[in-house]
LUMKERO-305626 format. One record per residue (C-alpha): x, z, y; residue in one letter. Coordinates in steps of 0.02 Angstrom, whole numbers, plus 50000, padded with zeros to 5 digits. Each point is the difference from the previous one (the first is absolute). Last residue first. Example, Ala and Ser with C-alpha at 12.3 -4.5 7.8 and 13.67 -1.06 7.14 Angstrom:
506845035749947s
499315003349828a
END
This chain:
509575076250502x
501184985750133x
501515004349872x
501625000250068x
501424992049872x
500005003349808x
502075005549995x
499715016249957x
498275003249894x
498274996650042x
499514988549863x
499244981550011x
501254991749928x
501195012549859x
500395015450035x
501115006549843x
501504991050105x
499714994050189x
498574989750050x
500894981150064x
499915000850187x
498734989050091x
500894985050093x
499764997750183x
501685009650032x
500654986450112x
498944982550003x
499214990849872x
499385006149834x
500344990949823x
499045008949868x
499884993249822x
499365012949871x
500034992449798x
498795007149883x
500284998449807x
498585007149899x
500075003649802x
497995001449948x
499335009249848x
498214997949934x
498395008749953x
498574994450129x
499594982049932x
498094993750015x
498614994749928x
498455005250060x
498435014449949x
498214998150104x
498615013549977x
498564993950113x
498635009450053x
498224992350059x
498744997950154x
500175013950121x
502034998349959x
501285007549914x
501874992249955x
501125006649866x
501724996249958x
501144996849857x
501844997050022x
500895013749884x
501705008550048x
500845011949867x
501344989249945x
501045017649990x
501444986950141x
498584994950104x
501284990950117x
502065001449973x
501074995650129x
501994995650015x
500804997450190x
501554992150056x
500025000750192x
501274989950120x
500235002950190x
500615021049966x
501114997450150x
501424989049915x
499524997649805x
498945012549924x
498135007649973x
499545007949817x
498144999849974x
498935009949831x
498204996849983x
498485009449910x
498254998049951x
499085012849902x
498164996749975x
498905013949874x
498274991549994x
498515012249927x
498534994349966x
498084999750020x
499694977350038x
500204998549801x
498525014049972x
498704989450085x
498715011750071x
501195001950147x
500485022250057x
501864998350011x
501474988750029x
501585007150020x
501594995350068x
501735010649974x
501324993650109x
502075000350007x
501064989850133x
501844998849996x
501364993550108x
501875004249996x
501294995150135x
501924994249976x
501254998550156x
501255009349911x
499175018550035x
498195000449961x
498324993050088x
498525008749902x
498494993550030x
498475010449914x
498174998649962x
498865011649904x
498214998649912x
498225001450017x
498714988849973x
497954999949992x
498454989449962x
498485009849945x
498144994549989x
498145004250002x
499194986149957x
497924997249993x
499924983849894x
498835009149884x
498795004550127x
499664981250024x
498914995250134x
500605008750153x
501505003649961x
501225012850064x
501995000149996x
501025012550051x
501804994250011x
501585012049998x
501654993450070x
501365012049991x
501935001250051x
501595009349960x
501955000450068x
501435009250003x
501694990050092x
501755003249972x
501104993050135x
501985000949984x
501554996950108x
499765006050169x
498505011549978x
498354996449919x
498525009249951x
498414993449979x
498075006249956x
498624985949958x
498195000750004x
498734988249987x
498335003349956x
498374989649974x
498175002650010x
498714985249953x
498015003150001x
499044984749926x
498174997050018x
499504985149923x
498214995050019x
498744987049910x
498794990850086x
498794992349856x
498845015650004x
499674991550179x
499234985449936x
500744981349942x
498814989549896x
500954985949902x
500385016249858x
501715005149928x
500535007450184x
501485008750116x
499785001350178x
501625007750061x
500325015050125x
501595009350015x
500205017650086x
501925004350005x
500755015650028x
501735001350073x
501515013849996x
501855000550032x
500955013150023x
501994994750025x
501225017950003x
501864995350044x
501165019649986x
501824997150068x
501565009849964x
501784996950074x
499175005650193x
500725015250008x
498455006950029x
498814991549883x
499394980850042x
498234996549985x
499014982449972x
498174999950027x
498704987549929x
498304999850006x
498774988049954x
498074994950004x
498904985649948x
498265000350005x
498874983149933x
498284992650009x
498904986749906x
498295006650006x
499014983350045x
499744986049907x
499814980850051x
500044990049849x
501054983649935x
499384993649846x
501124999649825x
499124993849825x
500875006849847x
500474996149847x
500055008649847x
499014986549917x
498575010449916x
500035015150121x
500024989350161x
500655011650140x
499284999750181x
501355001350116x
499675006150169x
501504998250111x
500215009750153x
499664994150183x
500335016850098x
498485001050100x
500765016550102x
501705003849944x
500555014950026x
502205007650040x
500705014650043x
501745002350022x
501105017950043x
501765001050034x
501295015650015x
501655003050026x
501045013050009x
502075005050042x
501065015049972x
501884996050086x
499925018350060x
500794993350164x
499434981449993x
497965008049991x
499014984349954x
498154997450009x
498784984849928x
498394997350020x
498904984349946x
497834996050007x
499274986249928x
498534992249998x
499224984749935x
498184994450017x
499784984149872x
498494987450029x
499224988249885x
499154984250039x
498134997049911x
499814989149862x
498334993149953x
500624984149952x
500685008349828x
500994985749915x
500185001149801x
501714999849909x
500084997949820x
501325008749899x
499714993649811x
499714984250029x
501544998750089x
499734982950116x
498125008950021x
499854998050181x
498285006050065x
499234993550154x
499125010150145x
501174998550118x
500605017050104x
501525003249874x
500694983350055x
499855005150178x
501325014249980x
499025016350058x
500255004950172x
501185016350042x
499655010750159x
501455012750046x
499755018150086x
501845008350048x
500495015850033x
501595008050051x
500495019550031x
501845004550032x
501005017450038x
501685001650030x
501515011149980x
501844997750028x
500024993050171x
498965012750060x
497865002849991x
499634982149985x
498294995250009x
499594984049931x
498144992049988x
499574983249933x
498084991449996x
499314986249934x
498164990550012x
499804985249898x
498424989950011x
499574984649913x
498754986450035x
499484986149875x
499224981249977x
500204992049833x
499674979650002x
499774992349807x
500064982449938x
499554999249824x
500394991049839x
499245004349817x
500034988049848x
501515002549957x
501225012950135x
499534994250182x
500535009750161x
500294995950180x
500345017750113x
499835005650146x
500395015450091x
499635006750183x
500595017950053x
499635011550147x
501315013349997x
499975013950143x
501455012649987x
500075019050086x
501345009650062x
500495018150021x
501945004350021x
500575014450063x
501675007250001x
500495017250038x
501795010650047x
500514994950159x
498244989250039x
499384983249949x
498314993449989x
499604982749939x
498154993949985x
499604983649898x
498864983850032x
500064986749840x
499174983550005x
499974990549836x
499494983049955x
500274995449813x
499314980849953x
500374997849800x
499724983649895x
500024995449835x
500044986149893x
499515003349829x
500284987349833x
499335004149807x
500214995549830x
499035011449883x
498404986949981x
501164986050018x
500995002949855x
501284986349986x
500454992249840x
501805003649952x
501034988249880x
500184985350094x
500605010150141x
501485009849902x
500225016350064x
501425010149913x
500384998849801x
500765017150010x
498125006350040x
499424992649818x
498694987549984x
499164998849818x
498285005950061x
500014986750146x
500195004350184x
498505003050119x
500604997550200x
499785011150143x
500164992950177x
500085013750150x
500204991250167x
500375012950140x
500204995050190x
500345015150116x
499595004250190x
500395016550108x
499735001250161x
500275014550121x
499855003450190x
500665015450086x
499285009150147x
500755013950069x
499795013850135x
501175015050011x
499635015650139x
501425011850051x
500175018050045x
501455007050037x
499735003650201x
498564990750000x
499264982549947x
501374990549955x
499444983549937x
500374990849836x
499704984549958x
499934990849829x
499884980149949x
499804995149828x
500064983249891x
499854998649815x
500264987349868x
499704996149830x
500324988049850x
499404995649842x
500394987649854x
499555006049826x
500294988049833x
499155007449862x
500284992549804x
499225005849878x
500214997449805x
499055004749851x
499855004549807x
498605011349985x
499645002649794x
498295010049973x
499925007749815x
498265004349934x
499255014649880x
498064998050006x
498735007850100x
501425005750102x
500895016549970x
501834995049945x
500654987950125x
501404990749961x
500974993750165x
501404986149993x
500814997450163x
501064987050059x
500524999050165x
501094990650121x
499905005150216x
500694988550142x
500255004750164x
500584991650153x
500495008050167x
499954994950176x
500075012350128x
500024998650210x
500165013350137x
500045000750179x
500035016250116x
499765001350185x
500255015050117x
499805001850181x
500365014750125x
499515004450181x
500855020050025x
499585010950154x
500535016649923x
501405002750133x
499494988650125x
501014983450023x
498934990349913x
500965001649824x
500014983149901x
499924998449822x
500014985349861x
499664999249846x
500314985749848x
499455001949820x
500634989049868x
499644988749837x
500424992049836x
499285004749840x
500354988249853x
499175005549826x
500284993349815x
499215008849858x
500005000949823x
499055006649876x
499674998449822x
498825008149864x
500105005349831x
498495009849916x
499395008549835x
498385010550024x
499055009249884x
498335004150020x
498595015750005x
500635008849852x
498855015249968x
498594992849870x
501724990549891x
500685018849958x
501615003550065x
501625001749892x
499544986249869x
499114991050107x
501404995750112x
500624988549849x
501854994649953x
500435018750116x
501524998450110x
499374998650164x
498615014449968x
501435011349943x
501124996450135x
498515002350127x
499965017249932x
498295002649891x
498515012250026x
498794986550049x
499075007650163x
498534994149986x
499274983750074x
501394989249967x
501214989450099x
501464990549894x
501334989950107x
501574990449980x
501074992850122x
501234985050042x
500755000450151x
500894987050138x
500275001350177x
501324987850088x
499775001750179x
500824993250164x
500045006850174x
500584993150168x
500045008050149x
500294995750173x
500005013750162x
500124997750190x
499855013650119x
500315000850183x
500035010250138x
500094998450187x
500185014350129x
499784998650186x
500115012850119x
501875004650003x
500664982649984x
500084986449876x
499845010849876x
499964992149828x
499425003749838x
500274989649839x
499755003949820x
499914990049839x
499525002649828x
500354987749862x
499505004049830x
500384991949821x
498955006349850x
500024995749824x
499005005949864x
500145001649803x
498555008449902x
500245001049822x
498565010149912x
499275007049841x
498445009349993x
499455013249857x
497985005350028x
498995013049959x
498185001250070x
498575012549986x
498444998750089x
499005015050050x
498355005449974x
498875016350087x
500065000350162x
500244979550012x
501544987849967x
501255011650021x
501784989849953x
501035008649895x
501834993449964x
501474998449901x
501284987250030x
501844997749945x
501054989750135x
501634987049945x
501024994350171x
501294986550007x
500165000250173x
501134987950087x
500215001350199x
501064988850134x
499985002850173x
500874991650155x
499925008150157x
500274994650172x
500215011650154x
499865000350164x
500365009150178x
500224994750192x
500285010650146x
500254991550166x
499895008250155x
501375010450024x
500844995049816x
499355005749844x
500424991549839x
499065002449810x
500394991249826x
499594999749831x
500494992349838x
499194996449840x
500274999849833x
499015005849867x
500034999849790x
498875012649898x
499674998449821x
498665012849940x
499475007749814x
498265007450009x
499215012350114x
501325013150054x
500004993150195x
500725016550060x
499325019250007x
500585014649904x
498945014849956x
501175013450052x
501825003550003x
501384997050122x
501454985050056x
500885002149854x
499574980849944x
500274987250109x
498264991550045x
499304985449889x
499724984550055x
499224995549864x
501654998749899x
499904980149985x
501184996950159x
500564988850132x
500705002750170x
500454991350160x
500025005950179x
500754993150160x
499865011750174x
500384995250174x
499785012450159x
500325002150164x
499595013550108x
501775006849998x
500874989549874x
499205001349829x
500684987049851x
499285002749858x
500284995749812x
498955001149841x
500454997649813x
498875005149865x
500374999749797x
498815006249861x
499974999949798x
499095005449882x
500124992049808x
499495016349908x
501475007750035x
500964996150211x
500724991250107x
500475001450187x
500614994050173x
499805006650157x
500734991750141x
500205008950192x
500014995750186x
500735004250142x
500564991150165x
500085004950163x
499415010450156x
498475007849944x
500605010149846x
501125013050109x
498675011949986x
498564997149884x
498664988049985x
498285007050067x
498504993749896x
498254997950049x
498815004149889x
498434992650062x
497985003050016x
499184988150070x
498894996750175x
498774991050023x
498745006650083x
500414994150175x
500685015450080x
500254994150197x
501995001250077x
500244981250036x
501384995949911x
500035012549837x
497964997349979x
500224980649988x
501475000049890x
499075011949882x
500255019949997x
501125006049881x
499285017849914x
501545010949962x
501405002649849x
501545003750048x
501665000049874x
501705004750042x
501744995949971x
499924987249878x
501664988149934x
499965010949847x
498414997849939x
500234981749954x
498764986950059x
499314988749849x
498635007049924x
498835008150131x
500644988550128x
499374983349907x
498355011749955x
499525000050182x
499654983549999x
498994997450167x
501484993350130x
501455000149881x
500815014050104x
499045002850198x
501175004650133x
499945020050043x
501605004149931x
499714995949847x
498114996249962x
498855001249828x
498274993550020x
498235004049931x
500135018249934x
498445005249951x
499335016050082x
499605015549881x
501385012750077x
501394985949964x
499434985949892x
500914985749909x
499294987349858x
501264992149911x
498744996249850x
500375017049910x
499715011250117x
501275007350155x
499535016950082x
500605006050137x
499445017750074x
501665009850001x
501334985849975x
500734999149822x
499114982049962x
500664994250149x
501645003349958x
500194992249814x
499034984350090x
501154994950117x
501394997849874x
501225012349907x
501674992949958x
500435021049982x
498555011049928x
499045007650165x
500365013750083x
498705002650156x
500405009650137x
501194987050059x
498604987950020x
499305009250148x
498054996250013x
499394998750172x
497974998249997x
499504992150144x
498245006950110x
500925009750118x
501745003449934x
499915008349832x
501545004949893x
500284998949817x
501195004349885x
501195011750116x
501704994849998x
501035017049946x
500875010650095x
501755005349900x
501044990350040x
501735003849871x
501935000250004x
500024997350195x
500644984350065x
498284993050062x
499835018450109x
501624996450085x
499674980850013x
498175006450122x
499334981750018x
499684997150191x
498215001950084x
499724989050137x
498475004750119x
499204983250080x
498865003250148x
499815017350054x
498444994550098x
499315013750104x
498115002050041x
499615014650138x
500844994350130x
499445007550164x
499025015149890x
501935002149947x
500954998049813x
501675003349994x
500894992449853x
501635008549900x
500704991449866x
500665004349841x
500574989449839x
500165006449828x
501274989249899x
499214990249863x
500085002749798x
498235007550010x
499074997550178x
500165009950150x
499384997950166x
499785014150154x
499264996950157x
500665014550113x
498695006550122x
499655000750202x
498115000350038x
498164990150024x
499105002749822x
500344992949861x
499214984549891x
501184991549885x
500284985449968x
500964989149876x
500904982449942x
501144997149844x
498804986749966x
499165005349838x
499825017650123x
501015011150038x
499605019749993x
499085013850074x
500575015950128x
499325012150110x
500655017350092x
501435005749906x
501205013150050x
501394993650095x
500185016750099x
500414991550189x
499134988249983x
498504996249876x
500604988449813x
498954982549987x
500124996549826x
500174980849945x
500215001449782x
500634981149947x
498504991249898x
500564984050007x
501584993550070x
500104985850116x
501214987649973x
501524997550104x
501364996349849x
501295011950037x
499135014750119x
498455000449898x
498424999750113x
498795011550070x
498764994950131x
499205009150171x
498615012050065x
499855014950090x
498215003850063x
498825004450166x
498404995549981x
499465009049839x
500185016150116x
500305011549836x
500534991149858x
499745003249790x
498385008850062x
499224985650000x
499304997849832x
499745016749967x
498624999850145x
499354980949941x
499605004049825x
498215009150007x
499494986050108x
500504986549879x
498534996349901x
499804982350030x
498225001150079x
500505014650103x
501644989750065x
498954984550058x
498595010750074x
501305010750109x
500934983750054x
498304991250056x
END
């Protein structure tokens, strides 16, 4: 069985080098390294076992996240040798015998080396980024950023992040879903609250690795649901009392931001209170590097949070929580231009200028409780409450025509009479439209499990049991007034209306697991989990009067309601799912193979008019899945996963009704749906060599989608409306590849980051003008995407200059339309530097060149020249006080249009927003550590924090 496992995984070529590491794999050295002051383990100290009587050496490797290692050697007498920057070597001697072939060091304490701190310079530098297993180590020392710098400003410089402009973090193509410290959870799923608020300089080192769920993490079997993290390691000294910092500032064009935050870390205990408000976007600090820059640039934003969170660990209870209080105003103006293929041959044109102020508020409350009552029993749970209330209003205007009309949307806005600039044949309609929304919605609920060891090892019984409930109301004001121009005769249509939908809906879930241990690591996992799902939805749209306004609200005697467009559901879901998985483990391997069985029951009560129905949908999904992990050493690791996943259509779209409350975007059912199914693999490497400090990684993806349910819209020519249907199509299919290596030069001061990214997209659509749909209606986009990152540093103790470039090409192919073919150019190069000088002052300056190439719109082909700068001056008692002046965009070079490309259309879109303005910081530094010598020294002149000169303290690189 072993042989056939390995040749289908394509490992037998591997497993020679990846032994030879250790001779007699049963006889090892093993043991944990941790600092002599504080007793935590250091990472990535060099362990080499040195021969006797010549010392030459025979094997060595390094710690791992947990200061731990082994090594395999064969039976002898050798000196274990450790050594770490800023540490004291430590030697021991171990005799190893076929009698006792294992030996346990236990805990080796390495002492900081004073002799080598007071020296005039260190010269090793912290390598960037390390790999231990499957974590990413990042160390933030290797990365200058501008000083007052948040979260964000280092993220963005770590080899493979990336960081667009909704907040959205990856790391080598995997979302991150959760930011830790210390391994306890921060703001439970906001990762953005972390992003923004937490200051660089209280960060020793970043990891980034795959967190498996509670259930997986107790009883040892992969679940599937794991999530990618960044978990955050505070630095030395930081974890036994309080620190905290305000930033306070102002700034031209009416900017202004302030954010306070204070923490209290004893040991494992932790206690953290945020506020902040802004209306700068959230924008990073500026000097931090070049490049297309990310961050929420659409429209003007008002920010205000507070929050605080919390997390204890005793030996055997460990609770955590937060609550979070949000607050968001956007005041956000958009410029439209589109194309929207409406067969091979026509397309319909649209511009449109929409004006919106959307106001929410959010309050979360996230709880966590586990508890160990003894060794073999382990109880966890999770409550959670949110609340969330919107204010959404916009007023819009619209013009679609059948040819493209050769005017801005400024010009068409602006003109007494559209037929002036485009003749009457090519205007389809005009639109002018305000609407209202606002929302109310109440979610309160939990999940509860519980697990029991039987005494084997592997023997696990475990339950889990989640409850939730939601109650929202929405209510929606519009008034509409549509001309149409290509009707028999010219007519104006005037929608003035107002719907109200209540929702109620709740759902529960109930699972038992067990696992058995089969053979010598090899266990079997059996589950069964129930799931129900019910909601209650009563849709009542009313008719208002022709001289009703929005700002006049709903008044009853007014409104006549619209039974043929009002509507009520009540549906019902019955999920039964038995699951059987396979778990292999070995030294270096992993195995997981698995298999899910989902028969499903759904009902649902419908009537809309006229129509009603009572409807019973009986399905059965199968998921297989399968994980491999082979890990050659503790630096380098290989991992295949796939997945299969079944997805039913909504049971709405199955009805054979059509909802015309926008008569000019109809919705038809499609009862002839099938379920779709998505086959998902991926396969991740990643290899680090500590000596040569030279890292790689590597991840590939590929995704299809077999009876992907698309959306065939058939497009009315005289209206310019369309009529929407739900289709099965098949094509849909995606490959996504990067890699990224980061090399430091000999003496370590320069470092080389290369990111290669590349994906090609097949995307199927059904696109129409005619009822009857045909395969000359499937339309393809092929789409090739290659991209290039590459930045060189150098840095020594006082200054870091940084050289960097990138380039994203797109090829574009379309099936229809030859004349949408694109072939285009997006690239950036520039120069970075932090400069920290004598008198506690530090300089900061970023300069880009971005360029657009190869669009058929000659606005989107330009050139953007973006200088940002900043200038800091630390003082007071141990540099705790920062005055700091910066200047964004300061050749008001910056534009805010963007383009977005689909199977179906392209979209040019330009927003409002402020880039060009000047900002005077003030950042205050509290730190009050208990116990002797707990407190980090102040960096010493022309250093500044974060450095490497005298006075910095041992770094753990």
């Amino acid at each position: 069985m072993k042989k056939w496992v390995l040749g289908l995984l394509f490992l037998a070529g591997m497993s020679t080098a990846a032994f030879a590491q250790g001779g007699n794999r049963k006889s090892s050295v093993s043991g944990t390294v941790i600092d002599g002051e504080d007793k935590s383990p250091v990472i990535q100290a060099t362990i080499q076992v040195l021969s006797l009587p010549d010392s030459t050496m025979v094997t060595g490797n390094v710690t791992d996240l947990d200061g731990h290692f082994s090594i395999p050697v064969r039976p002898g007498k050798y000196v274990l040798k450790v050594s770490f920057v800023g540490y004291k070597t430590s030697c021991k001697q171990v005799t190893l015998t076929n009698a006792k072939p294992r030996v346990n060091t236990g805990e080796i304490s390495l002492m900081a080396d004073a002799t080598l701190l007071e020296g005039v310079e260190i010269v090793a530098q912290a390598p960037e980024v390390t790999a231990s297993e499957d974590t990413l180590v990042y160390n933030s020392s290797a990365y200058r950023v501008p000083e007052g710098s948040a979260l964000e400003e280092l993220v963005k410089k770590l080899p493979g992040a990336e960081v667009d402009e909704n907040g959205k973090i990856t790391i080598n193509g995997k979302e991150i879903k959760k930011i830790m410290i210390d391994g306890k959870e921060f703001f439970a799923d906001d990762p953005n609250i972390a992003m923004k608020n937490l200051p660089v300089n209280i960060i020793d080192k970043v990891r980034a690795y795959d967190k498996q769920s509670d259930m997986a993490r107790v009883t040892g079997i992969d679940d599937g649901e794991e999530e990618t993290v960044i978990d955050l390691t505070v630095k030395k000294g930081m974890n036994k009392g309080w620190f905290g910092n305000v930033d306070l500032a102002a700034g031209t064009e009416d900017r202004y931001s302030g954010k306070i935050m204070a923490n209290h870390f004893y040991e494992k205990n932790q206690f953290t209170v945020i506020g902040s408000m802004n209306n700068v976007n959230d924008n990073g600090f500026p000097g931090g590097g070049g490049g297309f820059r990310g961050g929420s640039q659409n429209g003007l934003n008002a920010v205000k949070m507070a929050g605080f969170n919390f997390g204890t660990e005793s030996e055997k209870l460990e609770t955590g929580g937060s609550v979070n209080f949000n607050y968001r105003d956007e005041d956000i103006q958009q410029k439209q231009t589109s194309e929207t293929f409406v067969s091979s041959e026509n397309s319909s044109f649209k511009n449109a200028m929409d004006r919106s102020r959307n106001k929410t508020t959010n309050l979360t409350a996230d709880f966590r409780f586990e508890w160990r009552p003894d060794t073999m029993t382990t109880m966890i749970f999770r409550p959670r409450l949110t609340y969330g209330k919107t204010n959404n209003g916009s007023d819009s205007h619209s013009f679609t025509f059948d040819t493209d009309p050769q005017h801005s949307t400024d010009e068409l806005l602006n003109a007494e009479d559209i037929t002036s600039l485009v003749p009457e044949e090519n205007i389809i309609n005009t639109i002018v439209k305000n609407s209202l929304q606002k929302g109310d919605d109440l979610t309160a609920g939990g999940s509860l499990m519980l697990n029991r060891c039987l005494g084997t090892a592997g023997r696990n019984i475990t339950f889990r049991g989640s409850y939730n409930y939601t109650n929202s109301e929405s209510e929606q004001f519009s008034a509409s007034t549509t001309d149409y121009f290509q009707l028999m005769q010219d007519s104006t249509e005037i929608l003035n209306r107002y719907i109200t939908t209540p929702t109620k809906s709740y759902n529960y879930s109930l699972r038992f697991s067990y696992s058995e241990p089969i053979f010598r690591g090899g266990f079997l996992l059996f589950s069964y989990n129930f799931q129900y799902k019910h909601s209650n939805t009563d849709n009542s749209t009313y008719d208002m009067p022709l001289e009703w306004t929005i700002d006049q609200g709903f008044v009853p005697a007014w409104g006549s309601l619209n039974t043929d467009l009002s509507k009520k559901a009540e549906y019902n879901y019955y999920n039964h799912q038995a699951d059987v998985a396979l778990r292999w483990i070995r030294q270096k391997m992993q195995l997981n193979v698995g298999a899910s069985f989902q028969p499903q029951r759904s009902t649902l009560t419908y009537q809309m008019g006229d129509y009603a129905v009572d409807t019973v949908r009986t399905v059965f999904n199968f998921t297989p899945t399968l994980d491999f992990r082979y890990k050659f050493n503790k630096t380098s690791q290989l991992r295949v996963n796939y997945r299969g996943r079944s997805s039913q259509p909504s049971m709405t779209d199955l009805l054979p009704i059509s909802d015309n409350t926008d008569p000019l975007n109809v919705r038809v059912g499609n009862p002839g749906l099938k379920p779709s199914f998505t086959n998902s693999l991926m396969v991740f490497y990643n290899t680090f060599n500590v000596d040569k400090q030279r890292g790689l990684m590597t991840h590939f993806r590929f995704q299809n989608v077999m009876n992907s349910i698309s959306n065939r819209k058939t497009y009315d020519e005289s209206t310019g409306g369309y009529v929407t249907m739900p289709e099965n199509i098949n094509g849909n299919w995606n490959l996504f590849g990067i890699i990224g290596t980061n090399t430091a030069l000999r003496n370590k001061k320069f470092t080389i980051n290369t990111f290669t990214r590349a994906s090609y997209n097949n995307i199927v659509s059904y696109i129409s003008d005619s009822s009857a749909l045909s395969e000359a209606d499937k339309n393809t986009m092929r789409q090739l995407v290659l991209g290039e990152r590459l930045r060189g540093t150098y840095r020594n103790n006082w200054w870091e200059f940084s050289l960097n470039g990138s380039l994203d090409y797109t090829h574009s192919r379309n099936s229809f339309q030859d004349r949408n073919n694109m072939d285009t150019y997006q690239f950036s190069y520039g120069a970075s530097t932090n400069v920290n000088l004598p008198w506690n002052m530090s300089i900061s300056t970023d300069l880009s060149q971005n360029s657009r190439r190869g669009y058929t719109d000659a606005s989107m082909n330009r050139d953007e020249l973006i200088w940002n700068a900043q200038i800091s001056q630390n003082f007071l008692k141990g540099n705790a006080a920062t005055v700091s002046l910066q200047f964004y965009d300061i050749l008001r070079n910056q534009s805010n249009i963007s383009r977005t490309i689909s199977a179906a259309m392209r979209q040019d879109t330009e927003y409002n927003a402020i880039y060009s303005y000047c900002m005077l910081h003030f950042i205050y530094r509290l730190n009050l550590f208990g116990g002797k010598g707990n407190a980090p020294r102040p960096s010493g002149p022309g250093f500044g924090p974060g450095g490497h000169g005298p006075g910095g303290g041992p770094r753990r690189f």
